[in-house]
C-alpha positions in Angstrom: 30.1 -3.9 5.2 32.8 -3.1 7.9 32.5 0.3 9.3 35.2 1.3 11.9 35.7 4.9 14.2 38.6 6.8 13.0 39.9 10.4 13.3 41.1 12.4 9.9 42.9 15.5 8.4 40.6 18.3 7.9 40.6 17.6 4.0 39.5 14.1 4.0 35.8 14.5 3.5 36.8 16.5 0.4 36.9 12.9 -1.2 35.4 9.8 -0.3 37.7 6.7 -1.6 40.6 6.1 -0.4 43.8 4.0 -0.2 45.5 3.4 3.6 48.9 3.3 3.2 52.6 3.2 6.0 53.6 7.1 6.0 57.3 5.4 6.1 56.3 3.4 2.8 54.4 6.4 1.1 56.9 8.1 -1.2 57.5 4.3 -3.0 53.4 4.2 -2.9 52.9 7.8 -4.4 51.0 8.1 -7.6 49.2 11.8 -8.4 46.1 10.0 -9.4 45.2 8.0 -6.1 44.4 9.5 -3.0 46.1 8.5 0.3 45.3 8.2 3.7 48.6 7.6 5.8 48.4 6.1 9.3 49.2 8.2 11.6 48.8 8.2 15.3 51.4 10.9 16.4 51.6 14.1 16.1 54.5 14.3 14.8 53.6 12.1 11.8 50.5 14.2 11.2 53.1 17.3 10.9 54.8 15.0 8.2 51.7 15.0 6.5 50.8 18.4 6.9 54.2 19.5 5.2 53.8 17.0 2.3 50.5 18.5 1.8 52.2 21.8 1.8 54.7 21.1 -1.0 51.6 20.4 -3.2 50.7 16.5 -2.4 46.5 17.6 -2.1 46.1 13.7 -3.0 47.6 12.7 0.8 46.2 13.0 4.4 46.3 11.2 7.8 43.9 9.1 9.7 43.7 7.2 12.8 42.3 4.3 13.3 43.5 0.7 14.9 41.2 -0.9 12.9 42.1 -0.7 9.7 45.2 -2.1 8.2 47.7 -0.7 5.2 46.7 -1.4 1.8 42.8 -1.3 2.7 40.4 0.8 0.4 38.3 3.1 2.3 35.1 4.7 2.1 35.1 8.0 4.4 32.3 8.8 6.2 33.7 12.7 7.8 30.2 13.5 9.4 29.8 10.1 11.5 33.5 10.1 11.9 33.6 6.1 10.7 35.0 4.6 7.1 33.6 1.6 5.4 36.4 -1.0 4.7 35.4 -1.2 1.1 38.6 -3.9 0.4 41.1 -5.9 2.3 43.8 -7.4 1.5 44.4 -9.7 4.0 41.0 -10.9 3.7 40.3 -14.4 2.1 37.4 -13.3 0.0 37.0 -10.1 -1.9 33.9 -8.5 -3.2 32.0 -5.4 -4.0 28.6 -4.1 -3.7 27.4 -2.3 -6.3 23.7 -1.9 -5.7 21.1 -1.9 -2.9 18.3 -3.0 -5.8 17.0 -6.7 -7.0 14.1 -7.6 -9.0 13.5 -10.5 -6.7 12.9 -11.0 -2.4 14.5 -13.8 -2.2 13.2 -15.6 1.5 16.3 -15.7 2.8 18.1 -12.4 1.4 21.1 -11.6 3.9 21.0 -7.7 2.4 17.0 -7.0 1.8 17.2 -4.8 -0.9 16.1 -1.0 -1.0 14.3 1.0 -4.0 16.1 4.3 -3.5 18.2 5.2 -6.7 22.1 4.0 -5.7 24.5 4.7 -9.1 26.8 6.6 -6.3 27.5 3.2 -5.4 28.7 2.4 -9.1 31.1 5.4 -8.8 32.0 4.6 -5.9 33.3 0.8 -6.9 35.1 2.2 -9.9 37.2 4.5 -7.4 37.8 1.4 -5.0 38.9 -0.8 -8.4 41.3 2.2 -9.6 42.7 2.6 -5.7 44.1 -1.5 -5.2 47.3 -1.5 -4.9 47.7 -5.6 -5.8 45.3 -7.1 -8.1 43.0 -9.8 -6.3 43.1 -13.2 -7.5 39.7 -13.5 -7.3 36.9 -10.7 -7.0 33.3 -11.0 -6.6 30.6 -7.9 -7.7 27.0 -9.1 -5.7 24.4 -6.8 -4.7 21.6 -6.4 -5.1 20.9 -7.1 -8.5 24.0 -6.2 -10.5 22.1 -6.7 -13.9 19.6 -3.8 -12.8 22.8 -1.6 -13.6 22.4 -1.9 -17.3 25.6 -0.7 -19.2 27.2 0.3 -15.9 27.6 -3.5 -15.2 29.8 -3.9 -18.6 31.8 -0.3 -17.2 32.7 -2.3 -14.2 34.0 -5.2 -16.2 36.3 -3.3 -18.0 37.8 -1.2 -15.5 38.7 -4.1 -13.6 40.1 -6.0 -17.0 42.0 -2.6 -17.8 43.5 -2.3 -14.2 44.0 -5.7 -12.9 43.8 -8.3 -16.4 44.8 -11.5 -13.7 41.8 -11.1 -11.4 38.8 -13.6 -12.1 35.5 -11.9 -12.1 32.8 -13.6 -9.4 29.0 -11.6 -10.6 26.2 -13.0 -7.9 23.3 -12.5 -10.0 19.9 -14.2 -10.5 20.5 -13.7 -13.9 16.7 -13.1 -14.7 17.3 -10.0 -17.4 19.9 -12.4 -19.3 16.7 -13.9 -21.0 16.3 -10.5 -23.1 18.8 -10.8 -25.5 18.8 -6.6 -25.9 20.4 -7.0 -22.5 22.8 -9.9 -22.6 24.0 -9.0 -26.1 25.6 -5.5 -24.9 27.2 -7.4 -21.7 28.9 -10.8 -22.8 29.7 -9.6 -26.2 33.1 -9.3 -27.0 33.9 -9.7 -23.2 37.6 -9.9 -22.6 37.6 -9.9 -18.4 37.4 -13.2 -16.9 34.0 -13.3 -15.4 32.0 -16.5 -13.4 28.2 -15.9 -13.3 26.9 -17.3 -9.8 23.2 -17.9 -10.7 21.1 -19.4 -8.0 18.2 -22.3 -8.7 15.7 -23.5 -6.2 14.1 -25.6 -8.0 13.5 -27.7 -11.0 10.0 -26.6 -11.3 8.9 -22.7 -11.3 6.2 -22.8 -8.3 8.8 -23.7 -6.2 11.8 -21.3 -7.3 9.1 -18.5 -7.7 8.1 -18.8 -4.5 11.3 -18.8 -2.9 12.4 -15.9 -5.1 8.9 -14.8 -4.7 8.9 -13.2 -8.2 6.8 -15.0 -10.7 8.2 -15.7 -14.1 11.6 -15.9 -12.3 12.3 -19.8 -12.9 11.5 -19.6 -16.9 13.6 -15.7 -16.9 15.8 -17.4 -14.5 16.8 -20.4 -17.8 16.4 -18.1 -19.9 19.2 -16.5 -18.7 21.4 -19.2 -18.2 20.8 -20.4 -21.7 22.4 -17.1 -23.0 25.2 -17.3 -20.5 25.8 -20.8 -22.1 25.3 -19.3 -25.9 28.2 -16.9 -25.1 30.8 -19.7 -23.5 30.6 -18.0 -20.0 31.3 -20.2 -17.3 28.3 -20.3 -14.1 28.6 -21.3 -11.0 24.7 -22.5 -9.7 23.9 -21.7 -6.2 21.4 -23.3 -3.9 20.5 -22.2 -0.5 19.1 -25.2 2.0 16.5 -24.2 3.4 13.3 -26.3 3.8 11.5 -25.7 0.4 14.8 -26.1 -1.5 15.6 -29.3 0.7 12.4 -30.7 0.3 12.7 -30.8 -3.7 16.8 -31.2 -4.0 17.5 -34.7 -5.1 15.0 -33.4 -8.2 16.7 -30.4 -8.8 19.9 -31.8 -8.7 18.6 -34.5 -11.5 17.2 -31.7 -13.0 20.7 -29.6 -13.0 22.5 -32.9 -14.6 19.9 -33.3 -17.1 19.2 -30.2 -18.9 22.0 -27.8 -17.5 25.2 -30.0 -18.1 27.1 -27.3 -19.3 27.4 -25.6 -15.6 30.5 -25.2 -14.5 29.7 -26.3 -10.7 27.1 -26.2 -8.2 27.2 -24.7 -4.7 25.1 -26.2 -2.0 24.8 -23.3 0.8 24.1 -23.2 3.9 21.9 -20.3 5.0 22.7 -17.2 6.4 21.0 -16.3 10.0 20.1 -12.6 8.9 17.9 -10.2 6.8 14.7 -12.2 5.4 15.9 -15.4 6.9 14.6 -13.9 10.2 11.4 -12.5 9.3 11.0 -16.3 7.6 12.4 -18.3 10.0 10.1 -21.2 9.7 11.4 -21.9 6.1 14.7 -21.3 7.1 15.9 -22.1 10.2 16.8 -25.5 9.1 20.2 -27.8 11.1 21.5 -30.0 8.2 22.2 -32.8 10.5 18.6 -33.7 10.4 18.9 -33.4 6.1 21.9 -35.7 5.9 19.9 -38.6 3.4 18.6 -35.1 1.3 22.4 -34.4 0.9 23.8 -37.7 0.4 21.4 -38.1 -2.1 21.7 -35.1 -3.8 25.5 -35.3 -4.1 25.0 -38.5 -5.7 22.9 -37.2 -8.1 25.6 -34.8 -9.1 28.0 -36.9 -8.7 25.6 -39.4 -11.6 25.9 -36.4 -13.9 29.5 -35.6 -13.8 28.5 -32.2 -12.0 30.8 -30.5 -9.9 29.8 -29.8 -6.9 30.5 -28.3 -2.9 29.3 -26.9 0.0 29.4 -23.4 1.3 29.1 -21.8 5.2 28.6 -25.2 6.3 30.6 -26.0 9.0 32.2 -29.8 8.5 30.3 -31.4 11.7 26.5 -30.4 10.0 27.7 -32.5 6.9 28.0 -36.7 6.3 31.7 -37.3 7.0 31.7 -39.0 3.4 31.1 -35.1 2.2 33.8 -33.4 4.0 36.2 -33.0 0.9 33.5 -31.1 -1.0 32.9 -28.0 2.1 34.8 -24.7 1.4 36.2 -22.2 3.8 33.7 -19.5 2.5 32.5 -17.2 5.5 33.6 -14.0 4.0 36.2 -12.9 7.3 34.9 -10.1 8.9 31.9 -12.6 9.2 33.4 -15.4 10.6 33.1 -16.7 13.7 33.1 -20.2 15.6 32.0 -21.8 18.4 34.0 -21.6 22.1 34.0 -25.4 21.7 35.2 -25.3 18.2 38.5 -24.0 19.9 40.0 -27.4 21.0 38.3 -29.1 18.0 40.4 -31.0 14.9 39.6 -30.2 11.9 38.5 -26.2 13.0 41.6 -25.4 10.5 39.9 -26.7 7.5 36.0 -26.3 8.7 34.1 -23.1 7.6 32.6 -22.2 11.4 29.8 -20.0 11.8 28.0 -16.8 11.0 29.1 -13.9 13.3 25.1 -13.4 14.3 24.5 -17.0 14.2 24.0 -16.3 17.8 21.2 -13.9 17.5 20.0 -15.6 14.8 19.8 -19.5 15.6 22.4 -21.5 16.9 22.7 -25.1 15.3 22.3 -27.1 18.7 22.7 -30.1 17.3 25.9 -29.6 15.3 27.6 -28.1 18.3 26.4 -31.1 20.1 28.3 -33.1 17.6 31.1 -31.3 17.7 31.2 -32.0 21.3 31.0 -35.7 21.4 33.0 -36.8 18.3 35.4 -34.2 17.3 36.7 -32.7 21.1 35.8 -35.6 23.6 
């Protein structure tokens, strides 16, 4: 989550979401049921503010920040003095968070999850749906576990089918509740929204996606679920972090995937993220795919055997076989991005993925920038 320094009118802490709009643009912006935060970093321009407050516009204010950008959806934080950037628009990827809890501790969670009751958070991603000003093409709900919501999770599907009908839906969600039927039932029935279900699987047997999920039951709830999504027509999207357990089995699990889960709409082989869990585990998985590249040809041909879709995710294109470069997706979520100072003069650094921001202080893949040295700069 982005969170930025910024000064405010006395009123904003009266409300916490926002919309950041030009104070030149705001009277062809103005709507009495969103609340606006204008840039302004002039005095005069907070006087303009002051006297459209004073004509009875309680629903606009000011704030000052260099950081943040018109048409983001803001979070404000008075007592710290800070916002959380809750949605850009110029970003590449947009998603919301919805809820700090999971039934699962996944190895290599990015976000460990917390047990402190969070529905403020559900309120507070209906606000940030109702304050877009353009509908995303494409936006993702993760947490957490967003099933753990119950009905709230089917609230959050409709608001965003009522308010923006061309946005796709992208739910992360280990889908383990979909196996009870009381649950799934209530949540894909009669769903209108576009939604994807991204589902991860580490494994086609359960001790080993158990024990990366380290929740026991998870692999046959995990199916389960899947099976439902399939009974209701919704498309899913599988997910498969490499690190060293998951390699170690993933030419079987991708046999596995083309064997008894045909129906999914694609997999997504991911690289892992340097952060959370991943550090306190970090001899499962610190892994540099340039010493996995047989694991990965093999498992793409696997997929490829099955007539499964498939790519690859945060992977930057020198820690992959060159024969799999068509398959890896820009996917580092922006404010996350990063590369390399040697990815600067590199080729293809238009079209690669990059880095984690903290793959730094994480690990560094020494030998991928190594191989970005000698075959893509030299």
């Amino acid at each position: 989550m982005r969170r930025v320094k910024a000064h405010f009118g006395q009123t904003v802490h009266d409300a916490r979401v926002w919309r950041v709009v030009d104070i030149d643009c705001l009277a062809s912006h103005w709507q009495p049921d969103i609340r606006f935060l204008t840039l302004a970093t002039t005095m005069q321009q907070r006087q303009s503010v002051a006297q459209y407050r004073a004509a009875g516009l309680a629903n606009v204010d000011w704030i000052d920040s260099d950081k943040l950008e018109v048409g983001d959806v803001v979070a404000v934080n008075a007592e710290r003095s800070e916002v959380e950037v809750l949605y850009r628009e110029s970003d590449m990827h947009h998603s919301l968070q919805l809820t700090n809890r999971c039934n699962s501790n996944c190895l290599m969670c990015s976000q460990p999850p917390t047990a402190q009751d969070d529905e403020w958070m559900i309120h507070e991603s209906l606000e940030a749906i109702r304050h877009l000003a353009v509908s995303p093409q494409v936006l993702g709900l993760s947490g957490g576990e967003p099933l753990l919501l119950g009905p709230h999770l089917r609230t959050v599907l409709d608001a965003i089918g009522n308010k923006h009908p061309e946005t796709r839906i992208e739910v992360l969600t280990n889908g383990r509740l979909l196996a009870n039927m009381d649950q799934a039932r209530p949540l894909l029935e009669n769903l209108a929204t576009r939604v994807t279900w991204l589902v991860p699987l580490y494994g086609h047997a359960d001790f080993i996606h158990d024990f990366v999920v380290q929740a026991p039951g998870a692999f046959e709830q995990t199916l389960g679920g899947l099976l439902n999504l399939q009974s209701y027509r919704q498309p899913v999207q599988l997910r498969i972090v490499l690190i060293r357990p998951v390699l170690e089995v993933l030419p079987a699990l991708c046999t596995f995937i083309g064997r008894n889960l045909p129906f999914v709409k694609e997999v997504a082989l991911m690289a892992c993220e340097p952060i959370g869990f991943a550090l306190a585990n970090r001899e499962l998985c610190e892994v540099d795919l340039l010493d996995w590249q047989d694991t990965l040809q093999l498992a793409a041909r696997q997929l490829s055997r099955h007539s499964v879709p498939f790519l690859f995710m945060n992977a930057p294109l020198c820690a992959l076989p060159e024969n799999l470069h068509a398959f890896a997706h820009r996917s580092i979520s922006d404010w996350k991005n990063v590369y390399a100072p040697i990815c600067e003069s590199c080729q293809v650094k238009a079209s690669c993925s990059g880095f984690f921001a903290w793959h730094e202080r994480g690990w560094r893949p020494a030998k991928t920038i190594q191989i970005i040295h000698e075959e893509y700069v030299a």
